[in-house]
N, C-alpha and C positions, 0 to 999 in steps of 0.2 A: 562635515557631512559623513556618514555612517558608509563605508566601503563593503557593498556585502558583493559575493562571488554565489555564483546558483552554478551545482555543476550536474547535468540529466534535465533534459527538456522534454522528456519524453511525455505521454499522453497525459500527466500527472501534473509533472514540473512545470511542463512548458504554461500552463497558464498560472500556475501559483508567480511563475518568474514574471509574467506577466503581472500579477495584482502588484507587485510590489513594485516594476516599475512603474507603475498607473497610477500610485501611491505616491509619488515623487522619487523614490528611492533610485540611487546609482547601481545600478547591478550589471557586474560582468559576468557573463556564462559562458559555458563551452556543454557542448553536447556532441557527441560522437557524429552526426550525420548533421550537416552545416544549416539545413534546412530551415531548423527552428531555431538559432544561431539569430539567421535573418530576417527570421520574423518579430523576435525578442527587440534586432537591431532597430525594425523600422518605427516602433512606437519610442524608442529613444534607451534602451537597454545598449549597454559595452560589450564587443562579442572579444573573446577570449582564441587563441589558436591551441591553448590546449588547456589541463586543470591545473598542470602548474602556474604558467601564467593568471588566469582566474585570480587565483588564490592569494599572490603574490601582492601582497598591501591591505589583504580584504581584514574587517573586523569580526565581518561574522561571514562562515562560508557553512551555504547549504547545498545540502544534497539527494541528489535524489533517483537513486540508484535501483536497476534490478532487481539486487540480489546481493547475498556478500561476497561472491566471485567479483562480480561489478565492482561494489565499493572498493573492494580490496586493491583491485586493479587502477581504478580511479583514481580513489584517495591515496593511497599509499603510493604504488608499483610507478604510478604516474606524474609523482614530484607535489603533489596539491598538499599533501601534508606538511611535507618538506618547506613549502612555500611561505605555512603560518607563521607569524608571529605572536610569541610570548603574550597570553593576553588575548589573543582571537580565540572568538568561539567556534565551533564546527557543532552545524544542527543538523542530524540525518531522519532525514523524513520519509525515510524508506521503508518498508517492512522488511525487517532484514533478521539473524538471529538473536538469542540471548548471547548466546556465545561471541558473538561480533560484540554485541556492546559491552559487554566485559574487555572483551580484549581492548578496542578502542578506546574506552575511557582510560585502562591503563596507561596503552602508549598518550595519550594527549593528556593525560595527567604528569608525566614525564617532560613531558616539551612547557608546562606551565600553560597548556591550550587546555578550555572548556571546553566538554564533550555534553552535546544533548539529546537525548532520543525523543522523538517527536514524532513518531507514527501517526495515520491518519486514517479517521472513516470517511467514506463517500466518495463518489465516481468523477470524472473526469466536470461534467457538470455542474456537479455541488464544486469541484473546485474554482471554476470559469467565474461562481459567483461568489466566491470568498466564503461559501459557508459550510466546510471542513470542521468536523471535531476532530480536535488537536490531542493524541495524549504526550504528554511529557513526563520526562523524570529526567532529574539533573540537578546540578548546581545550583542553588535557589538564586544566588545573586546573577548568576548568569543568563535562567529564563527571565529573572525582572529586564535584563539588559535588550532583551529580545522577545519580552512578549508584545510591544504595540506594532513588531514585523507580522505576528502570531495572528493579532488583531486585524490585519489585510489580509489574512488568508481564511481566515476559520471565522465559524458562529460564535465556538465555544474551546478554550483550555483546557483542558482537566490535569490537572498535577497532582503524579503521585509518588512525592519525593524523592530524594535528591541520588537513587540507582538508575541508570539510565536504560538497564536491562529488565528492570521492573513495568516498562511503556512498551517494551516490546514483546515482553511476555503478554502483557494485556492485547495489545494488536492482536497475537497470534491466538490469543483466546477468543475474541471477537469472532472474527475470521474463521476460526473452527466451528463455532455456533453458523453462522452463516451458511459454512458448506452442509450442516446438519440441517437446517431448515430444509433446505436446495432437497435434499439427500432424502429428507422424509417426503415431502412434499410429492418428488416423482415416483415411488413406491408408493404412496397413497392413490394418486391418482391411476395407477398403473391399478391398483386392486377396485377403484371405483369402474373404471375402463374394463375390467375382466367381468363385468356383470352388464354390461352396455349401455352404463351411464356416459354421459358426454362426460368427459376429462374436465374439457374448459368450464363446465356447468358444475360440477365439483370444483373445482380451481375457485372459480366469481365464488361460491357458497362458501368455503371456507376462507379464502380473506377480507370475505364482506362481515365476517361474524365472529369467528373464536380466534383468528389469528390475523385481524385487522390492523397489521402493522408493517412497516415500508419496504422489511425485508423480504414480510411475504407475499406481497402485495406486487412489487416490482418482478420479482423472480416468479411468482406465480403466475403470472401476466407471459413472461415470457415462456414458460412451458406449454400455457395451454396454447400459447397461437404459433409453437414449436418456432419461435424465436432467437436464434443465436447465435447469428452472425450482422453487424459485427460485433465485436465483443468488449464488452464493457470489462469485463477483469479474464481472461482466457484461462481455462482451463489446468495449462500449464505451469500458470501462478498459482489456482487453489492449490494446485500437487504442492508446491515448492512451499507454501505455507502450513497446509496441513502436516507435513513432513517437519517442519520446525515447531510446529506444534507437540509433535512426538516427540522430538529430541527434547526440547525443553519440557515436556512432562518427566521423561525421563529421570534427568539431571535432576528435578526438584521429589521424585518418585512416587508421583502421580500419575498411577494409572489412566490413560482415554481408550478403551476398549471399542468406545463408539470412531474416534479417529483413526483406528484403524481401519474397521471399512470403510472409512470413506477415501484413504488412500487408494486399497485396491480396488475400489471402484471408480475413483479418477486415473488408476492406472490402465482401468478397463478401458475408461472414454479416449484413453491418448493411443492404445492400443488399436483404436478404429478410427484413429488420424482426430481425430478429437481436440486436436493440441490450443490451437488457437479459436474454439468456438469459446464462447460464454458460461463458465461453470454452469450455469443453469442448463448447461449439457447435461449435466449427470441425471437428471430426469431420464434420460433417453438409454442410459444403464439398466434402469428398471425397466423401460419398456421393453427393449431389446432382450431383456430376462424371460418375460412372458408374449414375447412373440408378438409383441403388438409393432414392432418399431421394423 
């Protein structure tokens, strides 16, 4: 049987660890706060007392981390890497940087351990029911070893060869269109509102028609009925993502001229305690611009 370690249970993990135990699979996890530890336990999941142990015998160890302060501290700082053997894969499902997965694919290409980046679209929801698109880049023979895990968590794979930093450039471009939607969206509605149109009556008219699609349909649902708490992706994360978004344009010398306001205006919303509502906060940037909010 297939020894896999899940280490981040959080709003994410905790159910993806969930389909795979549900799936048959043995999986030990450890998670910082014991909570989801025991919830993983009682459907018949291995609880782990730290990532080292986790790790220690797993074939494939996923993770699902923060940030790369987390991973780094997790994975590395915390013995889990230490733990693999020659031959185990490590799949991070995190959105995390380009720079992380370079670096990681080094060090685990060193130890003769597979490195795979496996970022994900959809919310805590779409995870509960397995239908997550998965991006990957990695080892080819490595995601074969590991895509019918892929298959209890996601709709859909997408692979885009075998740089692991190449999936998570992708995430981080996703994820920037995202907060750009969020980002027009409340400025639109902010100038329909400046002439004393209903917001929400603009909001229904344009994702029932030009932009009838789930990013803006979801997000626009929650501006107009000023929706966001609690929070499906916080605030906090768009920052941490748009921000890796810049760094990695950087590095590859791709201008985003647009991701830059959208930092200092998710700077703006953390400025006014902002931190953990629902990026579809940033709507409230603009309002607060034009004195409606």
């Amino acid at each position: 049987m297939i020894e896999i370690a899940f280490l981040g249970l959080g709003v994410m993990g905790k159910p993806m660890a969930m389909n795979l135990v549900r799936a048959g699979y043995r999986v030990r996890s450890w998670n910082r706060s014991a909570g989801a530890v025991a919830a993983l336990a009682a459907i018949g999941g291995v609880p782990a007392e730290s990532p080292r142990e986790a790790a220690e015998g797993a074939d494939i160890l996923f993770s699902m981390l923060a940030d790369d302060e987390a991973a780094r501290s997790v994975v590395i700082d915390a013995g889990a890497f230490d733990a693999l053997k020659p031959g185990a894969i490590h799949v991070n499902m995190a959105t995390t940087s380009v720079r992380l997965a370079e670096e990681f694919e080094r060090l685990h290409r060193q130890k003769s351990v597979s490195y795979i980046a496996a970022p994900v679209l959809g919310r805590s929801n779409v995870a509960e029911t397995g239908q997550l698109e998965i991006i990957v880049a990695g080892e080819a023979m490595a995601i074969e070893r590991v895509r019918p895990l892929f298959d209890c968590l996601g709709r859909r794979t997408w692979h885009f060869g075998e740089r692991p930093e190449r999936a998570n450039a992708i995430k981080l471009a996703a994820n920037f269109m995202i907060a750009s939607a969020i980002g027009t969206m409340g400025e639109a509605a902010a100038l329909a509102q400046g002439y004393g149109a209903s917001k929400a009556g603009f909001l229904d008219l344009i994702t029932s028609t030009i932009f009838a699609a789930p990013v803006y349909k979801n997000y626009g649902g929650a501006i107009a009925e000023g929706r966001f708490e609690p929070a499906g992706f916080k605030m906090s994360l768009g920052l941490k993502d748009v921000r890796l978004a810049l760094e990695a344009a950087e590095a590859a010398r791709v201008p985003l001229p647009i991701a830059s306001l959208l930092k200092d205006n998710l700077i703006d919303g953390l400025a006014h305690g902002e931190d953990d509502f629902d990026w579809a906060a940033l709507a409230r940037v603009a309002a607060r611009r034009a004195a409606q909010d």
